[in-house]
N, C-alpha and C positions, 0 to 999 in steps of 0.2 A: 677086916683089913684095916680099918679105923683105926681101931686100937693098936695094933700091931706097930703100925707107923707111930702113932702118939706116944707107944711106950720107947720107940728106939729115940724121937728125936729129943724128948722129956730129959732121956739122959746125956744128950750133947749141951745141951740150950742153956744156961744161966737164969731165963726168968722162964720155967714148964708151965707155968700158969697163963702165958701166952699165947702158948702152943692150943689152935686148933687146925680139925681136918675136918674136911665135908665130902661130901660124898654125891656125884653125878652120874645120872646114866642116860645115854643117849645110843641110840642105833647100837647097839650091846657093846658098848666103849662106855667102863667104869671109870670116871677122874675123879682123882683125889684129888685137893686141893688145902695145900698146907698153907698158912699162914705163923709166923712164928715173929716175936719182936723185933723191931731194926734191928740193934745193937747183935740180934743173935744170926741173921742173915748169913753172915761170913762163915759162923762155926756150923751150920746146915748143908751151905755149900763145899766147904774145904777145899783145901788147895787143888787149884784144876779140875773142881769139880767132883775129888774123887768120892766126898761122902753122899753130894745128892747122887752119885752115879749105884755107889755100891746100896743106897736106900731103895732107888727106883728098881733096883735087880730085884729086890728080896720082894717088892711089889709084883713085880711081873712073875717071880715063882711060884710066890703064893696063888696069883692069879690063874696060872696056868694047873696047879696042882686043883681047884677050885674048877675048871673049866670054861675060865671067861678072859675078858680081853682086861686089862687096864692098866691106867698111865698117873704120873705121880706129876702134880704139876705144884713148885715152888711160887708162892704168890708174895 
């Protein structure tokens, strides 16, 4: 799922060499945790939310297609 995220947001971002994601698991709750430069913040989130929204969907897809739990957390 790593990758997955790193290739979607590589192609929003301005600086992809910024871009990382790690990876957590606790009590079977997987967080991802993205990290991406200041300057690219805005273009991750997008207006209202809508691109960290429709990002976190295709996580929780994946995750469910996979049969686990996980959550996409912007840092």
């Amino acid at each position: 799922m790593i990758e997955l995220v790193e290739t979607i947001v590589k192609a929003i971002v301005d600086e992809p060499d910024a871009v990382n994601v790690t990876e957590k698991e606790e009590d079977g709750l997987v967080t991802l945790e993205l990290n991406v430069a200041p300057n690219d913040m805005g273009k991750v989130i997008g207006k209202q939310g809508r691109i960290a929204r429709a990002i976190r969907t295709v996580v929780k897809a994946m995750a469910t297609k996979k049969g686990i739990r996980a959550e996409l957390e912007i840092i």
